[in-house]
C-alpha positions in Angstrom: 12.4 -14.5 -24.2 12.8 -15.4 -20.6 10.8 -11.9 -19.7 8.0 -12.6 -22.3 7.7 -16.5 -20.4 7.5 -15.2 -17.0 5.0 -12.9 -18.0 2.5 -15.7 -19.5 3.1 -17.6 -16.3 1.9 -14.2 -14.1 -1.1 -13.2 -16.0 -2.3 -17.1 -16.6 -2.0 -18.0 -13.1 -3.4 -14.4 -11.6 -6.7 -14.6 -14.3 -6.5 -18.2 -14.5 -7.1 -18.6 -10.4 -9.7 -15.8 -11.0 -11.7 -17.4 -13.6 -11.8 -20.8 -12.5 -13.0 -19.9 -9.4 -16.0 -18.1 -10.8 -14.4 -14.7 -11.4 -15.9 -12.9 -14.9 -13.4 -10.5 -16.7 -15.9 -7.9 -17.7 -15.5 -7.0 -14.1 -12.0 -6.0 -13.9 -11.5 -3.9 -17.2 -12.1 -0.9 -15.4 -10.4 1.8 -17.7 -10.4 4.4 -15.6 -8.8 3.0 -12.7 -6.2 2.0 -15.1 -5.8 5.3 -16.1 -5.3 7.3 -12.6 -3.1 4.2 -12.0 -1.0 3.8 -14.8 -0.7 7.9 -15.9 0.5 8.6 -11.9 3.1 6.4 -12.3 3.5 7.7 -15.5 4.0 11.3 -14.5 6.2 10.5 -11.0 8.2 8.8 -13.5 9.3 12.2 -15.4 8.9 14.5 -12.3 11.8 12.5 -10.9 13.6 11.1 -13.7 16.4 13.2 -16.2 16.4 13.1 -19.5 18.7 10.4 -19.4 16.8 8.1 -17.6 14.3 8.7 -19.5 15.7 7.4 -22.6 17.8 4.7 -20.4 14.5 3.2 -19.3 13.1 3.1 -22.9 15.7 1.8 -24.3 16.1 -0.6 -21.8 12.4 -2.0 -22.4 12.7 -2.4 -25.7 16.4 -3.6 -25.5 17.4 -5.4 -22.4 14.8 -6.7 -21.4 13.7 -8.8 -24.0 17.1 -9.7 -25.2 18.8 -9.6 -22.3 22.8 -9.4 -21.8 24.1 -8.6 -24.9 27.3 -10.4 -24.4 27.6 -14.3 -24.7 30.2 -16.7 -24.7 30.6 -16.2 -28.6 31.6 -12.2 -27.7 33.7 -13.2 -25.2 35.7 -15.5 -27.5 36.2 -12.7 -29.9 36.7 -10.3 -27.4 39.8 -12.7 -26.2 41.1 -13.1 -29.8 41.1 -9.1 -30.5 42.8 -8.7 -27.5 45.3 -11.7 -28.0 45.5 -10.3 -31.7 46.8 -6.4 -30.9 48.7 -7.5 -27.4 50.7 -10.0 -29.9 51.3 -6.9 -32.2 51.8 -4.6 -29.8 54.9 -7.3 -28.3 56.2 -7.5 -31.7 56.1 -4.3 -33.6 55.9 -2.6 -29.9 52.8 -0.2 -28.7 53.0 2.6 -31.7 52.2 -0.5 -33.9 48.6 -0.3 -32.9 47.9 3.6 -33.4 46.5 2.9 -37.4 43.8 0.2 -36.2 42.8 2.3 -32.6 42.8 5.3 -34.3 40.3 4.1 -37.5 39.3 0.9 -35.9 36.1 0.5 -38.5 38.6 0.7 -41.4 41.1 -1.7 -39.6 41.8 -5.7 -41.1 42.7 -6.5 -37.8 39.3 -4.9 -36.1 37.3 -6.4 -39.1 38.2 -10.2 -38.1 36.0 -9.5 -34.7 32.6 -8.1 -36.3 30.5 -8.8 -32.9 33.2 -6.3 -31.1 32.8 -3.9 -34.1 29.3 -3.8 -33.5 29.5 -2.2 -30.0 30.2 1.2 -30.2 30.7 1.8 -26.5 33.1 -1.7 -26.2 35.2 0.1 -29.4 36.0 3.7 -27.7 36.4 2.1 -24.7 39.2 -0.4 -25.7 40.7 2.0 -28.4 41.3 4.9 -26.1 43.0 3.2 -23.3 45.0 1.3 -26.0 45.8 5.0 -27.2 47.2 5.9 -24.0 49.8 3.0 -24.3 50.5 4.8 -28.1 51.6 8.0 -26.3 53.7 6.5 -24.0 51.5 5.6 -20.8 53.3 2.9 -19.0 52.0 2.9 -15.2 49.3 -0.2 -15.3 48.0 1.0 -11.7 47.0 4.8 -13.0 45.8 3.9 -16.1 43.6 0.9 -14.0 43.0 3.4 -11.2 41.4 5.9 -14.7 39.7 2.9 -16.1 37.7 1.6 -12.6 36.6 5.2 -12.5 35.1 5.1 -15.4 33.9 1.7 -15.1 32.1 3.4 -11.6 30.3 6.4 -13.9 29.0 3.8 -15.9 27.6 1.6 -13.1 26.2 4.9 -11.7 24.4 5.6 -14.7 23.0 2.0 -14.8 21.9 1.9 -11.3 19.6 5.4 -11.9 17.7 3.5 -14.7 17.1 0.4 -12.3 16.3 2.8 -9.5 14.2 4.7 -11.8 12.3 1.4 -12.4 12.3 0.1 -8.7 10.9 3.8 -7.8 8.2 3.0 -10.2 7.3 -0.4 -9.1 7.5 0.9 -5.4 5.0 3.7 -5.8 2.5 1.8 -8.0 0.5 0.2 -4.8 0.0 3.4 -3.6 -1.9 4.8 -6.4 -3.7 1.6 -6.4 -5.3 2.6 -3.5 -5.7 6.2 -4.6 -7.5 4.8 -7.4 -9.7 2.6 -5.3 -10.5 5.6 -3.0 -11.7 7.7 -5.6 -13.7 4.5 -6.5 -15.0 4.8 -3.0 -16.0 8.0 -3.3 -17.6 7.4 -6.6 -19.4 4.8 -4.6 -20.6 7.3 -1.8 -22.1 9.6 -4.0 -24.1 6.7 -5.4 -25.4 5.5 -2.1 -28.9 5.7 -3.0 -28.6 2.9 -6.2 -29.5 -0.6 -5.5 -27.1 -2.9 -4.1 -26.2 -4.4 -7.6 -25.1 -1.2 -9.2 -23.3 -0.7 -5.6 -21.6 -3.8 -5.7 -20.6 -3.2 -9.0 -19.2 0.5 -8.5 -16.7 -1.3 -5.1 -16.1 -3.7 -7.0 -14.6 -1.5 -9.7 -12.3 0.2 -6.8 -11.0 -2.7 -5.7 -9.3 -3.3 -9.1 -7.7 -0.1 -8.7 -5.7 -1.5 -5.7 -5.6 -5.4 -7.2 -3.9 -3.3 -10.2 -1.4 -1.5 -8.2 -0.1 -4.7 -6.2 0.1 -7.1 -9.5 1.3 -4.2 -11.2 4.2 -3.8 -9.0 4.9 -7.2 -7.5 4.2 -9.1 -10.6 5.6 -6.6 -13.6 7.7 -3.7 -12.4 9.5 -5.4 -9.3 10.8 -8.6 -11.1 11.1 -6.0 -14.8 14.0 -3.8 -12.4 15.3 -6.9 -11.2 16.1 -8.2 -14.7 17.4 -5.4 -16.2 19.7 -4.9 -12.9 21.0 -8.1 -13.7 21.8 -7.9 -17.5 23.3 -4.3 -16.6 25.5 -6.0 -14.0 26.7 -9.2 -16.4 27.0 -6.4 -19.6 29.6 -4.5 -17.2 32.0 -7.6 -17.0 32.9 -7.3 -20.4 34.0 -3.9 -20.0 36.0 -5.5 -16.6 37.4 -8.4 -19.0 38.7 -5.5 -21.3 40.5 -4.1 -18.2 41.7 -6.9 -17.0 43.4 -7.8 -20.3 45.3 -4.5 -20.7 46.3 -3.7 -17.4 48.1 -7.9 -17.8 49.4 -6.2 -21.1 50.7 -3.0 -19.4 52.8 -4.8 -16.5 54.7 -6.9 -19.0 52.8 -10.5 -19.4 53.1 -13.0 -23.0 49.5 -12.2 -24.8 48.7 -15.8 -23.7 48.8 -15.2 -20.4 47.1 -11.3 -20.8 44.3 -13.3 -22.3 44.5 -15.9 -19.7 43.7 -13.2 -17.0 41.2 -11.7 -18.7 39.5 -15.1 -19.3 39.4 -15.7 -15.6 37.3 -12.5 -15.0 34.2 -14.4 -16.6 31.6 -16.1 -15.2 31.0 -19.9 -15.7 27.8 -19.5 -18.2 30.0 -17.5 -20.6 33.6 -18.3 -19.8 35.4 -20.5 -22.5 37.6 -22.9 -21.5 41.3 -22.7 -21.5 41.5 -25.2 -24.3 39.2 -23.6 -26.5 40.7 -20.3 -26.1 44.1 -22.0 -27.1 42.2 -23.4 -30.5 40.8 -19.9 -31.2 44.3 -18.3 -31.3 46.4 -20.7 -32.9 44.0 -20.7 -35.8 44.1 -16.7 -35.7 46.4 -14.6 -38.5 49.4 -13.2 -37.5 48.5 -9.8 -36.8 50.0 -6.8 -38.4 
């Protein structure tokens, strides 16, 4: 929502300054420009991009940028009571306890009580295959953090190729702006011998080729690979939260104060409180 408001306030203020200063429209719809423009950036974009970045970038305009980070202080309040629900079975019933809900989580009672967290694939096979690791008799917190930071790196990898992917694209753009407008200028030359009004119209049709490229990229792509930077970088703390919870679990700590740890990982816009994280798991079932 945030990313459709911004973009309201660019494009009314760009056109707006235009127009009220005795700019006409007709004279920047210059299709053509837009096209050399728009389908080099286009085409850089897959010369230098994988397949996966392909799909990381589409997914991420029609995902994350308009919604933004998926996680919330509601998910973060479930994810605290599913972990505060299996770390209180697994100190009961000990570790093998939790092999039928991590191994079959969608079919799990326990797992069904946190539908958010059922929802995220990724969240699910990450938690339930470290938790499987404590099934088979892992007990060394620092490997099995040293493995889980690792992975936690490949991921932040993969992220930062889509956001360079996008800051690539919002770098190159004002360059084919101007190879736009200097194609308009030779356009132009070749039409030296009209009258100055279809001359001032033909420059004036370059120029938008290089007012495209700058608003284009200072104005759209720069701020677009900012934001999805950002909600990449406040999804990944979830994952972190998740870490911090089991490796608490692993080295010997009371659920409560697993949970505790894990809470402390958050940041302030989406961190519950102490006391409300004490409400949510004393009105929790016993797990089992």
């Amino acid at each position: 929502m945030l990313f459709i408001v911004g973009l309201i306030i660019v494009v009314a203020s760009v056109l707006g300054g235009y127009m009220a200063n005795g700019g006409h429209l007709g004279v920047l719809w210059q299709p053509f420009e837009f096209v050399i423009i728009f389908g080099g950036m286009l085409g850089a974009f897959v010369i230098a991009s994988p397949k996966q970045v392909l799909t990381g970038v589409g997914k991420a305009f029609s995902g994350t940028l308009i919604k933004g980070p998926k996680h919330g202080k509601d998910s973060y309040m479930e994810l605290i009571g599913l972990l505060y629900s299996l770390f209180k079975l697994a100190k009961t019933k000990g570790d093998l306890a939790l092999e039928g809900h991590i191994e079959k989580p969608h079919d799990s009672a326990l797992f069904a009580q946190f539908p958010k967290f059922l929802g995220d694939h990724h969240a699910v096979e990450f938690l339930c295959d470290y938790l499987r690791l404590l099934t088979l008799g892992t007990s060394n917190a620092h490997e099995v953090g040293d493995i889980i930071d690792h992975e936690l790196e490949i991921h932040h990898d993969e992220s930062h190729a889509i956001v360079g992917a996008l800051s690539s694209m919002a770098d190159g753009v004002p360059a084919l702006g101007i190879v736009a407008a200097v194609l308009g200028v030779i356009h132009t030359m070749g039409s030296i011998t009209e009258p100055p009004e279809v001359l001032g119209h033909l420059i004036g049709g370059a120029l938008v080729g290089t007012f495209s490229g700058i608003l284009m990229s200072y104005g759209f792509m720069g701020p677009v690979a900012t934001s999805v930077g950002k909600s990449f970088e406040a999804d990944s703390r979830y994952f972190t939260c998740i870490k911090t919870g089991i490796i608490a679990h692993m080295q010997g700590y009371a659920p409560q104060v697993s949970v505790e740890f894990a809470r402390k990982t958050l940041g302030s816009t989406v961190r519950p409180t102490f006391a409300e994280v004490e409400e949510m798991i004393g009105n929790l079932p016993s797990p089992s």
